[in-house]
PQR file with spaces between the fields and no chain letter, atoms N, CA, C, O and H, PARSE charges and radii, in Angstrom:
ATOM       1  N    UNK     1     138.549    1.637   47.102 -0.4000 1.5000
ATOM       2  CA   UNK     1     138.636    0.798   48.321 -0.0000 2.0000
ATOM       3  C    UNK     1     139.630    1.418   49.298  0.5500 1.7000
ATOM       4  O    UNK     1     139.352    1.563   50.488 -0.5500 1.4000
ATOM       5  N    UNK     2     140.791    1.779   48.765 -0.4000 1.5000
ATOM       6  CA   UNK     2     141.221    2.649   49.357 -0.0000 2.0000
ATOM       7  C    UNK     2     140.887    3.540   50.696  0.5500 1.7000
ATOM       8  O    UNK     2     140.979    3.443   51.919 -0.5500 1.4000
ATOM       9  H    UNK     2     141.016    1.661   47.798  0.4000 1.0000
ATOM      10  N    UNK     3     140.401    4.554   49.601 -0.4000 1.5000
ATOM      11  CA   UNK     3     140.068    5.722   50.285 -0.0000 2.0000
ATOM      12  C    UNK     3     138.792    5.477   51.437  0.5500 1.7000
ATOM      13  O    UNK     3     138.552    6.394   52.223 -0.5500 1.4000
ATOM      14  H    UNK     3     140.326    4.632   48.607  0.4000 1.0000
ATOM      15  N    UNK     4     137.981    4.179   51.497 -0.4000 1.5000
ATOM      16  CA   UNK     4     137.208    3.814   52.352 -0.0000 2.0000
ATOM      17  C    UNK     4     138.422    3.442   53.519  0.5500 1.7000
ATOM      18  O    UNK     4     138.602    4.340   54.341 -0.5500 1.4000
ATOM      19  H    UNK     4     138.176    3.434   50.859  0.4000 1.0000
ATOM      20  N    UNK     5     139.072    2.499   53.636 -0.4000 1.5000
ATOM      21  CA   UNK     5     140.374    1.887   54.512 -0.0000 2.0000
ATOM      22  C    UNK     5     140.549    3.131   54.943  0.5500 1.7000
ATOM      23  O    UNK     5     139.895    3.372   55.958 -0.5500 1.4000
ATOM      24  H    UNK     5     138.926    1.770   52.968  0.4000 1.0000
ATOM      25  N    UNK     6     141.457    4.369   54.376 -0.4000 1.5000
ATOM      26  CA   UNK     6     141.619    5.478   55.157 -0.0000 2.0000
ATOM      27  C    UNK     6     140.977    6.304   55.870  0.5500 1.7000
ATOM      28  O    UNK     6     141.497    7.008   56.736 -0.5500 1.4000
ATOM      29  H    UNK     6     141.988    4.173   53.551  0.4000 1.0000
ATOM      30  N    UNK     7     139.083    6.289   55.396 -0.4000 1.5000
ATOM      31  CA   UNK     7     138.352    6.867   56.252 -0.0000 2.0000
ATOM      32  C    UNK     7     138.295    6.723   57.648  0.5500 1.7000
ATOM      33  O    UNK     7     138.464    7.334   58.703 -0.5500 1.4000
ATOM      34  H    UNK     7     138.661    5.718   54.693  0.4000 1.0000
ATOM      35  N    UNK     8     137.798    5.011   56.899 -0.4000 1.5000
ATOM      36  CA   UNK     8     137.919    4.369   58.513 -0.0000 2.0000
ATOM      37  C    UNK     8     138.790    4.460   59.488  0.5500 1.7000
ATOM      38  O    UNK     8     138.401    4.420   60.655 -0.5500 1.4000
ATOM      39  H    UNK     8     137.661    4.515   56.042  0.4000 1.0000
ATOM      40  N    UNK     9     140.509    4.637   59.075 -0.4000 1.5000
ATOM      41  CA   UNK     9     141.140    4.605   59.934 -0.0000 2.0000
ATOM      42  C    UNK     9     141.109    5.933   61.017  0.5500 1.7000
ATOM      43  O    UNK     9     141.203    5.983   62.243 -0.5500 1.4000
ATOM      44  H    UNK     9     140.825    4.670   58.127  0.4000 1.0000
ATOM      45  N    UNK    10     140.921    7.046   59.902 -0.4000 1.5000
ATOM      46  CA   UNK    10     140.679    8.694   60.376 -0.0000 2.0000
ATOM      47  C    UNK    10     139.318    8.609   61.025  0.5500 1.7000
ATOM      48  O    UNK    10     139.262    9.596   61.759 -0.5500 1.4000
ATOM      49  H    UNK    10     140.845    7.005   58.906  0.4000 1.0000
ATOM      50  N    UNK    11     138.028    7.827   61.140 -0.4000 1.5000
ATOM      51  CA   UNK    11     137.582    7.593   62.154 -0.0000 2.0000
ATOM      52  C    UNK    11     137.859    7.237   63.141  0.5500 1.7000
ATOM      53  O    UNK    11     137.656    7.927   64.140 -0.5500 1.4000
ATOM      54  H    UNK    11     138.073    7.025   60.544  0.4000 1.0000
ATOM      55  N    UNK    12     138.409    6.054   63.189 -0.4000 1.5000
ATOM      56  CA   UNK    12     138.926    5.294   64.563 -0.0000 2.0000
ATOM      57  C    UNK    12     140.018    5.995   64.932  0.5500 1.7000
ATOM      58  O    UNK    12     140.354    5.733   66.087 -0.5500 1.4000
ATOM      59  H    UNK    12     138.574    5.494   62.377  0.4000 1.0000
ATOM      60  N    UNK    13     140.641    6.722   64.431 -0.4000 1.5000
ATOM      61  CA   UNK    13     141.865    7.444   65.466 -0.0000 2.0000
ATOM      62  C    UNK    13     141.151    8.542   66.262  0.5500 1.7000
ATOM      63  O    UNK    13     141.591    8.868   67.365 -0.5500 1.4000
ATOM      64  H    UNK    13     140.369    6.935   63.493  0.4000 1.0000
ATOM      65  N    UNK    14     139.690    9.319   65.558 -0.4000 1.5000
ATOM      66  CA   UNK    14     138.985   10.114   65.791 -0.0000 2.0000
ATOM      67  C    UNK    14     138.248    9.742   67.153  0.5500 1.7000
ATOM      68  O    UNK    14     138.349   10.420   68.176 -0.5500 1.4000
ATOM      69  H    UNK    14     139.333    9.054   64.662  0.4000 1.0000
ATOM      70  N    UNK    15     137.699    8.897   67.067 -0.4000 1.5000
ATOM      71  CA   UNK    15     136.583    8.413   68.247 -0.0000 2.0000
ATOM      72  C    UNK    15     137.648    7.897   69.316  0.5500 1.7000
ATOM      73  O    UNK    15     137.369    7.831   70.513 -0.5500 1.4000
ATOM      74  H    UNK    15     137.617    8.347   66.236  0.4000 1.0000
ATOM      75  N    UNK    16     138.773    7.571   68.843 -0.4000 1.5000
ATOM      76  CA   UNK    16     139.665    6.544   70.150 -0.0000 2.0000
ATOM      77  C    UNK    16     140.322    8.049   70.733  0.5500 1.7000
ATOM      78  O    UNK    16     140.041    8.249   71.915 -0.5500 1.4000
ATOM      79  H    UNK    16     138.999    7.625   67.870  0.4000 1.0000
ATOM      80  N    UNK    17     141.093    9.051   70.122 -0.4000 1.5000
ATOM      81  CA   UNK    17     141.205   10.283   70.922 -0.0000 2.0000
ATOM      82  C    UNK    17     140.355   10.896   71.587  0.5500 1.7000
ATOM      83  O    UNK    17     140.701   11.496   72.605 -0.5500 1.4000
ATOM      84  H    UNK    17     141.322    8.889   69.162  0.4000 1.0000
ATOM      85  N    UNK    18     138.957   10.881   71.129 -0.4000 1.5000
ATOM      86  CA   UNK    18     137.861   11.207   71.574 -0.0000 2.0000
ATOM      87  C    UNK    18     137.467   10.852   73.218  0.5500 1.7000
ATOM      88  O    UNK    18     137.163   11.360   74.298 -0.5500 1.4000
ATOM      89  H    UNK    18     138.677   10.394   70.302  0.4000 1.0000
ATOM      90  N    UNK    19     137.661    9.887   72.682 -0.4000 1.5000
ATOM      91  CA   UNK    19     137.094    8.446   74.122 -0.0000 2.0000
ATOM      92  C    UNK    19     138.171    8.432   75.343  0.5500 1.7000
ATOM      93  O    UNK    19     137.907    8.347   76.543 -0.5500 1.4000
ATOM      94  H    UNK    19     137.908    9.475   71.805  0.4000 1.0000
ATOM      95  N    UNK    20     139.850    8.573   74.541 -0.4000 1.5000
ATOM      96  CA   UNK    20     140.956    9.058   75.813 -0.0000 2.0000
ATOM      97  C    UNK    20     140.792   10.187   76.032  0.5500 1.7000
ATOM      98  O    UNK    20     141.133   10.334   77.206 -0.5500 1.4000
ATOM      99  H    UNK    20     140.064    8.642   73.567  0.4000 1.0000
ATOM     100  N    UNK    21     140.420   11.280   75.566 -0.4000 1.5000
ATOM     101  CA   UNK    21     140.287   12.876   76.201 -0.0000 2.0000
ATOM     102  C    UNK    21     139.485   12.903   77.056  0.5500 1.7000
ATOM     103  O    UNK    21     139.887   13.422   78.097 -0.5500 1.4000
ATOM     104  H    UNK    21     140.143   11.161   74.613  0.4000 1.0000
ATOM     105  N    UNK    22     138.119   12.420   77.051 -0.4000 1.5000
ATOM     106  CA   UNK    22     137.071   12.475   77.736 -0.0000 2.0000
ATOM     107  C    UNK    22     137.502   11.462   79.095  0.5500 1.7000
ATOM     108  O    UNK    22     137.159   11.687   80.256 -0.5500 1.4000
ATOM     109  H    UNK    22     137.792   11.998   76.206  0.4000 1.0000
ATOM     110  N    UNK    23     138.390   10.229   78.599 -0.4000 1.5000
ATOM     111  CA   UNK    23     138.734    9.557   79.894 -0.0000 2.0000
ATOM     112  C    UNK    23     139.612   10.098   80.852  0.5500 1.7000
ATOM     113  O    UNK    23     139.486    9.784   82.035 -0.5500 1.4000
ATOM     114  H    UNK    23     138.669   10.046   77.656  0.4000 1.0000
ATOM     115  N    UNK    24     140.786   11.140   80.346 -0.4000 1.5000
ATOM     116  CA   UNK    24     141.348   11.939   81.176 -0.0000 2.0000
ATOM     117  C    UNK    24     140.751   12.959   81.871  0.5500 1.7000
ATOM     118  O    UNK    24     141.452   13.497   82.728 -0.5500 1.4000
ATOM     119  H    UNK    24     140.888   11.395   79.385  0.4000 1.0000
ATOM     120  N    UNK    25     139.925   13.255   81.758 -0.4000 1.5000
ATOM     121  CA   UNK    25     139.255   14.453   82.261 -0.0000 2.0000
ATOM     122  C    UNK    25     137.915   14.246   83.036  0.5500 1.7000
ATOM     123  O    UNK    25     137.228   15.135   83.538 -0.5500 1.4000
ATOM     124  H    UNK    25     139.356   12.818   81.061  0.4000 1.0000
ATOM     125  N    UNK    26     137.668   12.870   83.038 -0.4000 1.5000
ATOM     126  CA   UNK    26     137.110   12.084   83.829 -0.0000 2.0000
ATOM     127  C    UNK    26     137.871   11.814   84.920  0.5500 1.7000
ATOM     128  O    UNK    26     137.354   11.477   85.985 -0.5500 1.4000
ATOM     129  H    UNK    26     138.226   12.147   82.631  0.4000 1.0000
ATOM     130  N    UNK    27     138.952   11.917   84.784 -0.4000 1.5000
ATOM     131  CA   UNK    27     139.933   10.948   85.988 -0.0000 2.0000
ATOM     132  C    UNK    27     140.252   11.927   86.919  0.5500 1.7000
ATOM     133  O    UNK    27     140.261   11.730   88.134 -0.5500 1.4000
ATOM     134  H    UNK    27     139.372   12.191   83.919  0.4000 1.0000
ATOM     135  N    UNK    28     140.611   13.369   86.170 -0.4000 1.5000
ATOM     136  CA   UNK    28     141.155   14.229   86.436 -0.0000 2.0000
ATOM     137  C    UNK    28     139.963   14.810   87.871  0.5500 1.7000
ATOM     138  O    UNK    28     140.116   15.077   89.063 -0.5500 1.4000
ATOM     139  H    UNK    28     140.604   13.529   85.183  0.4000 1.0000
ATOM     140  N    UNK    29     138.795   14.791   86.901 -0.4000 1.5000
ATOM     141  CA   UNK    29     137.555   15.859   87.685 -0.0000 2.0000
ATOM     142  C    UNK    29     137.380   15.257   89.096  0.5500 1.7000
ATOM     143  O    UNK    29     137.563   15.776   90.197 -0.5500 1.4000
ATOM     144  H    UNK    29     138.671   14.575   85.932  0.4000 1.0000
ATOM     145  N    UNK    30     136.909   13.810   88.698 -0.4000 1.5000
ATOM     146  CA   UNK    30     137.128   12.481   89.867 -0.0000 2.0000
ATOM     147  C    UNK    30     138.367   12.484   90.874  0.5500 1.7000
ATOM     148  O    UNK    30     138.088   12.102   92.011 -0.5500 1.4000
ATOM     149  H    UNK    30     136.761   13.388   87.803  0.4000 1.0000
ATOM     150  N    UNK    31     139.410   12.775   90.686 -0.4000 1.5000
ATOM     151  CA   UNK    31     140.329   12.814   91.424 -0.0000 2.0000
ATOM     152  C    UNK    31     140.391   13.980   92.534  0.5500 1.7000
ATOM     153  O    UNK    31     140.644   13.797   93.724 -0.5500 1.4000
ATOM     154  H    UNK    31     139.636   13.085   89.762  0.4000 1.0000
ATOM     155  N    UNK    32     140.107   15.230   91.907 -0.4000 1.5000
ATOM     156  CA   UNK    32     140.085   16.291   92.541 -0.0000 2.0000
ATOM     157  C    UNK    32     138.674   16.789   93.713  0.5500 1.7000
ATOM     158  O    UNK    32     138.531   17.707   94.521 -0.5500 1.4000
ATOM     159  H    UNK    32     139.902   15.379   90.940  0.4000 1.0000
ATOM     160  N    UNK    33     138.123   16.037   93.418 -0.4000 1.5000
ATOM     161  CA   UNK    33     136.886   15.586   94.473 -0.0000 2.0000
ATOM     162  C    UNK    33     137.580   15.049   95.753  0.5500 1.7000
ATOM     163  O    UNK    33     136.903   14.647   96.700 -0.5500 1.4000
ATOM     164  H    UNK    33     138.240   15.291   92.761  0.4000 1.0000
């Protein structure tokens, strides 16, 4: 059970860095327009 809890968490830190990288560089590209 564990090691499921930790997956998940190493997902969700995965997809949520994911989702802020892509939002910075969204902002970034957008801005410079």
């Amino acid at each position: 059970m564990l090691e499921a809890v930790f997956t998940a968490l190493v997902i969700a830190v995965g997809v949520g860095s994911a989702w802020f990288a892509g939002y910075v560089v969204y902002r970034l590209l957008k801005g410079q327009r």
